[in-house]
MARVO-436276 format. One record per residue (C-alpha): x negated, z, y negated; residue number from 1; residue in three letters. Coordinates in steps of 0.02 Angstrom, whole numbers. Last residue first. Layout:
MARVO-436276
> X;Z;Y;NUM;ala $
...
end
This chain:
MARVO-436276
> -10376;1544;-1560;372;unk $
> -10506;1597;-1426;371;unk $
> -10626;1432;-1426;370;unk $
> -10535;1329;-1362;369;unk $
> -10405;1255;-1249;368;unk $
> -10482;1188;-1106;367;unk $
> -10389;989;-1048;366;unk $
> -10539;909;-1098;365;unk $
> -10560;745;-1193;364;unk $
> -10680;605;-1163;363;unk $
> -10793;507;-1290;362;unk $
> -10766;539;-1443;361;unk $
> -10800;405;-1606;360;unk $
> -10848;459;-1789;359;unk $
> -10765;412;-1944;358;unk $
> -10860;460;-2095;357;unk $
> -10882;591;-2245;356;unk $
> -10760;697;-2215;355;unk $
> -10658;772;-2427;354;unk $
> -10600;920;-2342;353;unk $
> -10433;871;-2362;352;unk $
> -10435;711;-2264;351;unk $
> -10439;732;-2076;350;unk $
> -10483;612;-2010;349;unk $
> -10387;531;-1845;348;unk $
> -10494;501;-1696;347;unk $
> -10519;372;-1558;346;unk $
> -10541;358;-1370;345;unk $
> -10478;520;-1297;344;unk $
> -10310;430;-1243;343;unk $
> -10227;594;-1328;342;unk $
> -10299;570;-1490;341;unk $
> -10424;695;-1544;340;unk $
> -10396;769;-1721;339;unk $
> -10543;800;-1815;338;unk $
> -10633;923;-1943;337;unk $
> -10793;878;-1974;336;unk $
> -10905;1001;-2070;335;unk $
> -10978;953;-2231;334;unk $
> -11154;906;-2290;333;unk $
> -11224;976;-2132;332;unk $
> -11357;842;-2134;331;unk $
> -11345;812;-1959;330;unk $
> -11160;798;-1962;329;unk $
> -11097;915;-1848;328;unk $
> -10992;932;-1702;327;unk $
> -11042;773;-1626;326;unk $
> -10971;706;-1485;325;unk $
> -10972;755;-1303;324;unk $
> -10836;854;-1171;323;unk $
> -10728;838;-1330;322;unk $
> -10608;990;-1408;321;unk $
> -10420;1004;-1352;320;unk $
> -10318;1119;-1476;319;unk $
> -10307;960;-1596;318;unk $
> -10278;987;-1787;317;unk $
> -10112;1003;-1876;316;unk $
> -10087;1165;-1844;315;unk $
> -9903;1238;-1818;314;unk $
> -9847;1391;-1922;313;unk $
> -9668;1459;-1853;312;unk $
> -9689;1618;-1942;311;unk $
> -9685;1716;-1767;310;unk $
> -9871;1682;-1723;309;unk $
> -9952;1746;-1859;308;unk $
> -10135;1800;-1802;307;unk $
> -10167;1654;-1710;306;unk $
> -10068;1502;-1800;305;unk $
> -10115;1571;-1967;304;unk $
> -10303;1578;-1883;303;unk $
> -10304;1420;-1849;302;unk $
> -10254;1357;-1993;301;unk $
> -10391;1454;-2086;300;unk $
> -10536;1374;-1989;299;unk $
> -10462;1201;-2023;298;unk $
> -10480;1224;-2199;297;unk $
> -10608;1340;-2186;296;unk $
> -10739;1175;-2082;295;unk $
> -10777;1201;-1937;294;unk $
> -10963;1174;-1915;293;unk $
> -11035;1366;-1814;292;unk $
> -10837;1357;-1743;291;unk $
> -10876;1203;-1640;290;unk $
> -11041;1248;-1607;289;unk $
> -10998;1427;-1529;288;unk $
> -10870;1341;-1426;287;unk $
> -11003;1219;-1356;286;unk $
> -11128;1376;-1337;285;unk $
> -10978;1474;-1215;284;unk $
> -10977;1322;-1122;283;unk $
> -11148;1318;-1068;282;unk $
> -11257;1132;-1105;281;unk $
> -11237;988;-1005;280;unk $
> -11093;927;-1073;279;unk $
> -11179;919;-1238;278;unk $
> -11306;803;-1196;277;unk $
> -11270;672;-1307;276;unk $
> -11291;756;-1457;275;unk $
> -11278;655;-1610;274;unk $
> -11360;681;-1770;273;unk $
> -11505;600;-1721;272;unk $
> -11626;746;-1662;271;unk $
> -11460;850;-1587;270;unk $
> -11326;908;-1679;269;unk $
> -11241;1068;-1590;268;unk $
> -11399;1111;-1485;267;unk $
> -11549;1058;-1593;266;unk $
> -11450;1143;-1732;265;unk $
> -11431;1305;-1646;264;unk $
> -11620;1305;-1570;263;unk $
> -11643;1256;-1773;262;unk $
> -11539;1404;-1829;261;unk $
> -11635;1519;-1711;260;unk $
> -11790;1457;-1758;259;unk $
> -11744;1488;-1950;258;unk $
> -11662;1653;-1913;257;unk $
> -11832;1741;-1829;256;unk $
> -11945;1669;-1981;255;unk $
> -11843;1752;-2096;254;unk $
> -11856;1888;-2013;253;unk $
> -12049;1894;-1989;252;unk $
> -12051;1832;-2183;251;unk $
> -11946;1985;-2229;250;unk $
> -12035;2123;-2115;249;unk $
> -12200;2085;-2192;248;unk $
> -12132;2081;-2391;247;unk $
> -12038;2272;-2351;246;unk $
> -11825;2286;-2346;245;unk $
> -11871;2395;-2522;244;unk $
> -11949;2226;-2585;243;unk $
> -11796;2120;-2561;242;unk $
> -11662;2263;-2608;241;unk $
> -11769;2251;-2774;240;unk $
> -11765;2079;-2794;239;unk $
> -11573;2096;-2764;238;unk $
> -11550;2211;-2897;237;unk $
> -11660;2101;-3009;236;unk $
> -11560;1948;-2948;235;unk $
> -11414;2033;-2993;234;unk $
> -11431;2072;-3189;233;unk $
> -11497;1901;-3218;232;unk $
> -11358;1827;-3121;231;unk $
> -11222;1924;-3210;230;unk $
> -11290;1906;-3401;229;unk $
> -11318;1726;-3351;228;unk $
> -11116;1720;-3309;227;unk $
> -11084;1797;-3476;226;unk $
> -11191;1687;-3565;225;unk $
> -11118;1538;-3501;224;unk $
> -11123;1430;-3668;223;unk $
> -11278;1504;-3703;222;unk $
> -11351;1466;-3501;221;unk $
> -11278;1272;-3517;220;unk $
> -11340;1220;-3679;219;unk $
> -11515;1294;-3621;218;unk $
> -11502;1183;-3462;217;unk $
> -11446;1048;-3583;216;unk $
> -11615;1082;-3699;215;unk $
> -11731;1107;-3547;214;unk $
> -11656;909;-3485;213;unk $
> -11577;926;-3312;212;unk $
> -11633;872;-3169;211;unk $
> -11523;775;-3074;210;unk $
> -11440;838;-2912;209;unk $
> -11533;811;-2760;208;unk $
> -11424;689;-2648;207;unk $
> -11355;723;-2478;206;unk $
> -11191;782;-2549;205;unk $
> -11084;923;-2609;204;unk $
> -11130;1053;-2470;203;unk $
> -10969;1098;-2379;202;unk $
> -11057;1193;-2242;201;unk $
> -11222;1268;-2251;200;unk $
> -11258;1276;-2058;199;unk $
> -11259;1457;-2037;198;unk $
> -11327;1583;-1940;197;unk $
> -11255;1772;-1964;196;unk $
> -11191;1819;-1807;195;unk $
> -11325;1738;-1699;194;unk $
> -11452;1870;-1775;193;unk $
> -11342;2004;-1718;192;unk $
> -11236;2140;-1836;191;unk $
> -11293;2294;-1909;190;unk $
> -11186;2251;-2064;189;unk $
> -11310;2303;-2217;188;unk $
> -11434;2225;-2100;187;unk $
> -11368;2064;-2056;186;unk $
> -11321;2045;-2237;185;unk $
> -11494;2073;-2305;184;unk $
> -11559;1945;-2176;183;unk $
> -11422;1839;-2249;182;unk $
> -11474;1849;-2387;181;unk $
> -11665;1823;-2378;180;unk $
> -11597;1648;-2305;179;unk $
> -11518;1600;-2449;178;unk $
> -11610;1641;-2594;177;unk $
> -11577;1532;-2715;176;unk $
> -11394;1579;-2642;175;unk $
> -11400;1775;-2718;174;unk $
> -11320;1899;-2625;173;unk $
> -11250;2039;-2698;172;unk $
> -11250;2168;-2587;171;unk $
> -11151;2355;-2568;170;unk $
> -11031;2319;-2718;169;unk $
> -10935;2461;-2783;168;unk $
> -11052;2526;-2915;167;unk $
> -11153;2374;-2948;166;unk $
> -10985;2285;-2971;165;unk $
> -10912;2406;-3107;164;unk $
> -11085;2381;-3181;163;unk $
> -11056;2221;-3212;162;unk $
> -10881;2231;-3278;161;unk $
> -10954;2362;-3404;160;unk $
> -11075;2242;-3458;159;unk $
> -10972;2094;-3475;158;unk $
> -10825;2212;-3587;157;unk $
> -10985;2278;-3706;156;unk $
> -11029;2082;-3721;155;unk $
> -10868;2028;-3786;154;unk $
> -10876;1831;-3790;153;unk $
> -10814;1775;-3623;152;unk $
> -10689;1943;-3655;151;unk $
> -10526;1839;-3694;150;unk $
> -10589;1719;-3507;149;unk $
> -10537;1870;-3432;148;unk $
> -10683;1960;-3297;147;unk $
> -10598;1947;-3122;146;unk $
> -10759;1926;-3026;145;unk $
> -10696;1750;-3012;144;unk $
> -10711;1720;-3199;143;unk $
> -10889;1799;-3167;142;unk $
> -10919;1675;-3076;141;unk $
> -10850;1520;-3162;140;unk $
> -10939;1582;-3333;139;unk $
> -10838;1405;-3430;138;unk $
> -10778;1250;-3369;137;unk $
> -10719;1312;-3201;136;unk $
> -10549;1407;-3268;135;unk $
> -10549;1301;-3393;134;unk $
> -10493;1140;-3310;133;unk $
> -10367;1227;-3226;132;unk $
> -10284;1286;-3386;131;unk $
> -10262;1124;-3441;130;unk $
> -10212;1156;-3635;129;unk $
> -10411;1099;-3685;128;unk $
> -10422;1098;-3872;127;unk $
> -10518;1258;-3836;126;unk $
> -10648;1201;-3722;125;unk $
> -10688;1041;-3828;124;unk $
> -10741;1094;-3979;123;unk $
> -10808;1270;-3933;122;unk $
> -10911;1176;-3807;121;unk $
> -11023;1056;-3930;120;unk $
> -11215;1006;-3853;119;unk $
> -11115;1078;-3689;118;unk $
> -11010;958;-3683;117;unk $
> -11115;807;-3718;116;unk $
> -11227;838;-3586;115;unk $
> -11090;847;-3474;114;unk $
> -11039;705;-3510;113;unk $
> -10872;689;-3609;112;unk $
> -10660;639;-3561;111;unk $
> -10622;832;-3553;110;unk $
> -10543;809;-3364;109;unk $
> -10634;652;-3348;108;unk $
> -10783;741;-3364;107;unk $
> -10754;892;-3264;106;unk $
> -10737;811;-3105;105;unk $
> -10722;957;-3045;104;unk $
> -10874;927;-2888;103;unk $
> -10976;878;-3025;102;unk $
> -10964;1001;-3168;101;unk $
> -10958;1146;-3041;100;unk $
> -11127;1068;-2967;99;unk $
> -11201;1071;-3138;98;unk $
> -11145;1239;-3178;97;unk $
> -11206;1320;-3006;96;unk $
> -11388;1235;-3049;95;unk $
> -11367;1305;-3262;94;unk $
> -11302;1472;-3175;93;unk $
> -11424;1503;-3043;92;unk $
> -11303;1573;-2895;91;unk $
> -11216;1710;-2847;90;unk $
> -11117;1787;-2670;89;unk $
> -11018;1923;-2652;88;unk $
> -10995;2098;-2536;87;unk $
> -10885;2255;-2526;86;unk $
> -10884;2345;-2378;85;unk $
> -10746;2422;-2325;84;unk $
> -10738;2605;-2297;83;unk $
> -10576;2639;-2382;82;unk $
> -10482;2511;-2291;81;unk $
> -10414;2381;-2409;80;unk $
> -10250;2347;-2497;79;unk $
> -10277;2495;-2642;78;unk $
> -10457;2392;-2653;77;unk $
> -10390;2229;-2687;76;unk $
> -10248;2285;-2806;75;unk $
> -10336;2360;-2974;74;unk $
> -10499;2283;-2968;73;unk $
> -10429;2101;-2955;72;unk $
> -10537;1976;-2896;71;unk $
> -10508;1805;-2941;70;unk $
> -10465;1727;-2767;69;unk $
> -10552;1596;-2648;68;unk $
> -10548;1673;-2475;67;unk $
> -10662;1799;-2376;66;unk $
> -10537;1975;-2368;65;unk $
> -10589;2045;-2189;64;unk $
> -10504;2195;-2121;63;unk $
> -10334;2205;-2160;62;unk $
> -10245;2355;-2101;61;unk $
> -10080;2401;-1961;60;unk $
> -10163;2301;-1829;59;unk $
> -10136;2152;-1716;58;unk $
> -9964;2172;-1674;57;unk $
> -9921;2233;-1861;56;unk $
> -9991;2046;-1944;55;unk $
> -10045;2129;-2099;54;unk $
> -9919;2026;-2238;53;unk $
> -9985;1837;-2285;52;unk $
> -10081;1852;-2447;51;unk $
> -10016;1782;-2627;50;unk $
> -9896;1901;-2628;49;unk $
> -10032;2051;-2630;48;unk $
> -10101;1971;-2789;47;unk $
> -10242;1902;-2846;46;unk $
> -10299;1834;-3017;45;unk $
> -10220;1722;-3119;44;unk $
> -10328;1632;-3241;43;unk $
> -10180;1529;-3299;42;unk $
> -10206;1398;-3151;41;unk $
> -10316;1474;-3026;40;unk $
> -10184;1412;-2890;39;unk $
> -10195;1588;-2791;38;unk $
> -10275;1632;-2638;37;unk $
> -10339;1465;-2576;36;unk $
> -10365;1392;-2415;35;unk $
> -10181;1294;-2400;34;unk $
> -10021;1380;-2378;33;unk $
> -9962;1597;-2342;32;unk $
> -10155;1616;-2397;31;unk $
> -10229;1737;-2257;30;unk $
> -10308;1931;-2301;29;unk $
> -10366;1934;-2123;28;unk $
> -10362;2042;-1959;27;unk $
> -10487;2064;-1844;26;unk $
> -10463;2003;-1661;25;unk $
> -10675;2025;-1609;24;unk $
> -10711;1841;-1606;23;unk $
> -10581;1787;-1750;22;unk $
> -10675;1925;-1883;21;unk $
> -10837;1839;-1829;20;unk $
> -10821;1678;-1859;19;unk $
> -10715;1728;-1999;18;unk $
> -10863;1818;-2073;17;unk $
> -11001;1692;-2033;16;unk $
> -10886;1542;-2116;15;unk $
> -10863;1621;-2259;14;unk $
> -11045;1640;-2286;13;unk $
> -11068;1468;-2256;12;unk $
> -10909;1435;-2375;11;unk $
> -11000;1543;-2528;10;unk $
> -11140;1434;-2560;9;unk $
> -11133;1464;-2736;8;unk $
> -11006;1324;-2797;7;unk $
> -10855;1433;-2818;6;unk $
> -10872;1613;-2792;5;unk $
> -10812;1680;-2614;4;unk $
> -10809;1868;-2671;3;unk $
> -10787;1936;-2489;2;unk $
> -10721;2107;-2437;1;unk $
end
């Protein structure tokens, strides 16, 4: 089970668990519409409604829960095996806060800057009806940890809610820190390096954020004092898992996913961003480069279709993939999702996943791939 926290890398890791829940059939806690369990409007956390039913000629269990939701101690683990694994993702708060800000839109939704927000929150938070708004506007992660925005303030209800997640929690991984998470993951999972590369999908853009003044960055952590609490708190933990897993052994590993991601890179992308020799390389590596940049909009279709045949969903994207093109963008900035049109000579964009540019395809296949 998957805390996908907003704005804290979460998609990439997304990605690696549906990559690898679809390879090996396993079943997963699916949105009935769109990518999201719940609307996050009124701070509503999950529910089993919100999820399609177990699909019963696959299994009689979910096994992988790795969508947006507020978690909700009191239904998600009743609706789980009893030896699942329990795993989330954090990030620096004032960084995470920043990007939240952004990709929101925050400021037209409260009509300030950020700085200005934050100089004067209580002001503006809670002459704020839109629900939506404050769902993101203030502790975002621990908000989808399932902490109540009426215990923000109530320090004894923070603590105990983190150490309800140390307790059933077997990594908290911390995005700062990407790559040392994902070692960690590999090895809580005792899965294979090529299970756990990623191409940081649905990164906001190619720019580096501004840098933000000490006084707004300590605006930021007071205002989200719950959700520093919860970082603080982890990144010791995780420190800790860090040293335990030994300094020498780390950097080796680290080392060991970094080539691979680049061979993986080098393969899917190429130098310029476009791979012209991907008909030359196996098929079973063109179907792992599709998947590696699909983007969980796409992703999730595809698996309604799969796992739920009998509900009459129908995805909207091509089953054909290209005998070239590119698969990635080069920046990995977000993963293109595209529909091929039959003459193979042009493409229609997908728009919900907010694609950067149109790209061009040359040739179409008549393989139906990869294994949905």
């Amino acid at each position: 089970m998957f805390v996908k926290t907003h704005k804290c890398g979460s998609t990439s890791i997304q990605n690696i668990l549906m990559r690898y829940g679809n390879q090996h059939n396993l079943t997963f806690v699916i949105p009935w519409f769109s990518n999201n369990l719940g609307t996050f409007e009124n701070f509503e956390r999950f529910r089993p409604e919100m999820a399609l039913p177990v699909p019963r000629q696959f299994s009689t269990q979910y096994d992988i829960f790795a969508h947006h939701a507020r978690f909700n101690k009191d239904v998600i683990p009743a609706m789980m095996p009893k030896d699942t694994v329990y795993i989330g993702i954090l990030r620096e708060p004032a960084a995470m806060y920043q990007s939240t800000w952004a990709y929101f839109s925050l400021n037209r939704r409260f009509s300030v800057s950020l700085e200005e927000f934050v100089a004067d929150p209580r002001r503006y938070y809670f002459n704020k009806s839109d629900d939506r708004s404050l769902q993101f506007a203030r502790n975002p992660m621990m908000s989808d940890f399932g902490l109540e925005k009426e215990n923000f303030d109530n320090i004894t209800a923070v603590q105990e809610t983190i150490d309800y997640i140390g307790k059933q929690f077997a990594l908290i991984m911390i995005s700062d820190y990407m790559d040392e998470s994902l070692v960690l993951l590999r090895q809580l999972l005792c899965w294979e390096w090529d299970d756990v590369i990623e191409f940081h999908l649905n990164r906001q853009n190619k720019q580096h954020p501004v840098m933000l003044k000490q006084k707004v960055t300590g605006d930021i952590l007071a205002w989200n004092h719950a959700d520093n609490m919860f970082y603080r708190h982890f990144l010791m933990r995780f420190q800790q898992k860090r040293a335990m897993y030994g300094e020498k052994q780390m950097a080796e590993d680290i080392q060991k996913l970094r080539s691979l991601r680049q061979i993986w890179k080098n393969k899917c992308v190429g130098g310029s961003g476009l791979n012209n020799a991907l008909a030359l390389i196996k098929e079973k590596e063109r179907e792992q480069c599709w998947i590696l940049c699909m983007h969980e909009v796409e992703f999730t279709e595809r698996i309604r279709v799969k796992f739920w045949p009998n509900y009459g969903f129908k995805s909207q994207y091509q089953e054909e993939k290209p005998n070239d093109g590119e698969f990635c963008n080069e920046d990995f900035d977000v993963a293109k999702s595209v529909n091929i049109a039959a003459d193979g000579k042009s493409i229609n964009i997908i728009d919900k996943s907010k694609l950067l540019r149109h790209i061009r395809v040359r040739g179409t296949s008549n393989t139906t791939w990869p294994v949905f």
